[in-house]
N, C-alpha and C positions, 0 to 999 in steps of 0.2 A: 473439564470442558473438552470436548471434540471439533474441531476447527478447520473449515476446510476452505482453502484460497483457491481461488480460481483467475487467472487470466495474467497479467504482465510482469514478464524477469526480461531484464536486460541484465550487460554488463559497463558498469560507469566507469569511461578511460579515463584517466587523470593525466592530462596532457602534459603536465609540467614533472609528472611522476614517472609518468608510461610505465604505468601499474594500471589492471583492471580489478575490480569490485563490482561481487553479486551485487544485483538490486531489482529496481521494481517492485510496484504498492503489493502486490499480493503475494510474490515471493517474498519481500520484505516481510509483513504480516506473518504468514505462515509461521518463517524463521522465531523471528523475535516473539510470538505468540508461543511457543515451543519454550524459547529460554523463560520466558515468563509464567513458565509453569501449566500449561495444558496439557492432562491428560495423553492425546495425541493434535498433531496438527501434518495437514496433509496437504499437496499442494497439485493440482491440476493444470496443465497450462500446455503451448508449442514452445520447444526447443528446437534451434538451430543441429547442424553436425558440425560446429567449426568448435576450436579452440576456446572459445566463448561459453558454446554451450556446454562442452564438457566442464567446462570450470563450474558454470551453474548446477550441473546433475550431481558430480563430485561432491561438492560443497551443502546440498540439498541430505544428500545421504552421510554426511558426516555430522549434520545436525540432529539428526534422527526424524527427517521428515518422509513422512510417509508420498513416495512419487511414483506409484504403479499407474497413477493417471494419467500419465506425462503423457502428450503426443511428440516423438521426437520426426524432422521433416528434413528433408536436403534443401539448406539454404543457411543464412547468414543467421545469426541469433540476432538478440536485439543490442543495441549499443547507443550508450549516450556520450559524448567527450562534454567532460566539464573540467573545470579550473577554478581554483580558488580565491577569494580578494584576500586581504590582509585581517578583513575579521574572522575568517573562517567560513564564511556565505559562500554556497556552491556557486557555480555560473555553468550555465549549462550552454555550452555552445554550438553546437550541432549534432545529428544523427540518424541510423538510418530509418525512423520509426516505426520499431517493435520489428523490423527486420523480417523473416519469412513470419512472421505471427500476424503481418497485414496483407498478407495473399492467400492465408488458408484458415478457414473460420471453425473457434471449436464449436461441436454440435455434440448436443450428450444424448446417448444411447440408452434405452431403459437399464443396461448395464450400469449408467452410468449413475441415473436415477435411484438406485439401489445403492450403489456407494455413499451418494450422498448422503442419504437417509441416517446412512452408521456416525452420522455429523449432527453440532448440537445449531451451528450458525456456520455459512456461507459468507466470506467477502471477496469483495471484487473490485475495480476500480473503471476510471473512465479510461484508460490506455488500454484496456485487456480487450476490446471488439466482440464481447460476450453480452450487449444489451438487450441481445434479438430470445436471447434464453432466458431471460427474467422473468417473462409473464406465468412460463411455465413450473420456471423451479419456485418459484412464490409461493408455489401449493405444497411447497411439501416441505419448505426451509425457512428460518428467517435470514433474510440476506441484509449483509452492511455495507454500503459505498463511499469508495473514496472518490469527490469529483471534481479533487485537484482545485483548478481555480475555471473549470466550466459550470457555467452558471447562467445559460440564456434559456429563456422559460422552453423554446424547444425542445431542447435535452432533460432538462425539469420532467416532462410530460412525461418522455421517454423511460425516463427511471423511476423517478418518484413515488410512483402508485406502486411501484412492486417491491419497494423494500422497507425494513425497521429503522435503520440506523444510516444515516448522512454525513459526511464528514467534508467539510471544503476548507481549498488553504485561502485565508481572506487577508492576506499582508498588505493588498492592493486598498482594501477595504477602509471605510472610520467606522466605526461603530456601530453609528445610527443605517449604514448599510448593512453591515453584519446582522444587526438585531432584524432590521425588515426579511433578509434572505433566509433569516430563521423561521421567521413565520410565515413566510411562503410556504418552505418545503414542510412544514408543521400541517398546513394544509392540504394535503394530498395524503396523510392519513402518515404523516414518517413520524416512529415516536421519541425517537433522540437525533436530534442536530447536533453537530459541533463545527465548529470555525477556529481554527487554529491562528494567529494572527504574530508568528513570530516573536519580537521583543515585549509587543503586548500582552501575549499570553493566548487566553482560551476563551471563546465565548460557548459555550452549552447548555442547550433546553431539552428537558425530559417535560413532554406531554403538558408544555407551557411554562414549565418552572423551571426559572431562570440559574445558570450557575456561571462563576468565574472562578479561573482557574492563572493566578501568576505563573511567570518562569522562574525556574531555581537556577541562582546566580551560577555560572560556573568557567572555567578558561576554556576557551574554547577552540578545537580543534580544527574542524570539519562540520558544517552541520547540516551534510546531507544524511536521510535516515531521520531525521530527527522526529520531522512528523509522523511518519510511518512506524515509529516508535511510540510514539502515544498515541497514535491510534490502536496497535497491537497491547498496549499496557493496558490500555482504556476496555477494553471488549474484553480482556480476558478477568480484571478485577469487577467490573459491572457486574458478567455473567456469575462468576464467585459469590458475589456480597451484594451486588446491587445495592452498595450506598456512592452515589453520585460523589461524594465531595471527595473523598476516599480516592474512588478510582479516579476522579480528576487529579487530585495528589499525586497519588504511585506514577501516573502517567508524564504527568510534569516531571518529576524525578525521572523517568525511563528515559524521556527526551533527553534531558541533559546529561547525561550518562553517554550518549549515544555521539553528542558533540566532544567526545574526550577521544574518539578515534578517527581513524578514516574510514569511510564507506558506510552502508547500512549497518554493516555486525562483522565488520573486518574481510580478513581471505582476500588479501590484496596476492595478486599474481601478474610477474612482468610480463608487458607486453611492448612492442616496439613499434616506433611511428608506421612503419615499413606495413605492417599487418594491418593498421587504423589507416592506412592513406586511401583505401574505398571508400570511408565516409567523407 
């Protein structure tokens, strides 16, 4: 599989650490789609020029991801401070959101449109400001979304009709909510949902067929990264094998796996309050 992420990396300060860690849904993706065994996976996005961003470029090219798409821009990278509770549950406490990546918008070039193409599936998320390019690249990708925990039918419209594959975190959620948001976005022609639901596990529907998918017990570190781990588990065994229950498996596994460190996939680099006091 060929995998190519497009739209949001930040760096997650650990305020009690003042340590930073890559992150963001589609650099995360990317990453972890790579250690999961793709082919290539390549990652498209705005980077900052500060310290931030070089840790994200750094860190991108050590994983072996392909980043000749990168736009890099004079301004701040993105940044999230989060902190821990005593289970390991991030808490995400302030930021600059998505940093120079919400003042300049990516636009792809028929250059770009050609790269794409040497791609087998496209993902992206709702923080990356790349909705307005969907209608387009639909014609010629299949695209996956991550859309966090936005879920109001205006955004629905927005995305919906132009992609395969849906992912929303539903921790907020019971059940009988998750299962209707599934068949909502079923209705706009998405052919895999899934709903992530933390201790509960997984709710996913391929083209009306229902699956569940438990957590695998384990101690727990950090569990930020965790969803974007099975999301990235989840796409990359699907597109392999295409048996549902399988990659819901591996993916549950990748997740918990992902709770035994800190950050998305580690590369913790210190940083000092002094640097983080703009946010």
């Amino acid at each position: 599989m060929k995998l190519l992420a497009i739209g949001d990396n930040v760096v997650d300060y650990y305020k009690d650490k003042e340590m930073i860690y890559p992150g963001g849904n589609a650099l995360n993706v990317a990453v972890l789609s790579k250690r999961y065994g793709t082919e290539k996976s390549s990652y498209m996005g705005i980077i900052g020029n500060d310290l931030p961003a070089k840790h994200v470029l750094e860190t991108l090219k050590k994983e072996d991801i392909d980043v000749t798409k990168i736009r890099q821009a004079f301004g701040e990278n993105g940044m999230a401070v989060v902190t821990l509770n005593e289970e390991g549950d991030r808490i995400f406490l302030k930021g600059n959101k998505g940093g120079i990546q919400k003042y300049i918008s990516l636009r792809l070039t028929e250059e770009d449109y050609e790269y794409v193409k040497a791609h087998d599936q496209v993902h992206s998320s709702v923080y990356s400001y790349f909705e307005h390019n969907l209608p387009e690249l639909s014609k010629v990708i299949d695209i996956s979304f991550d859309f966090s925990t936005r879920r109001d039918q205006e955004y629905l419209d927005l995305v919906c009709p132009y992609i395969k594959q849906a992912y929303f975190s539903g921790n907020d959620l019971e059940r009988q909510e998750c299962e209707k948001l599934i068949e909502v976005v079923h209705s706009y022609g998405v052919e895999i949902v899934g709903v992530t639901r933390g201790s509960e596990g997984a709710l996913f529907s391929k083209n009306g067929i229902k699956y569940e998918q438990s957590i695998i017990p384990i101690d727990v570190v950090d569990t930020l990264g965790a969803g974007d781990s099975f999301i990235a588990k989840f796409i990359v065994e699907n597109f392999e094998h295409g048996n549902m229950e399988i990659a819901l498996l591996e993916a549950a596994k990748a997740a918990a796996k992902t709770c035994t460190i800190f950050g998305a996939f580690g590369y913790g680099l210190a940083f000092s309050r002094n640097e983080s006091a703009r946010l």
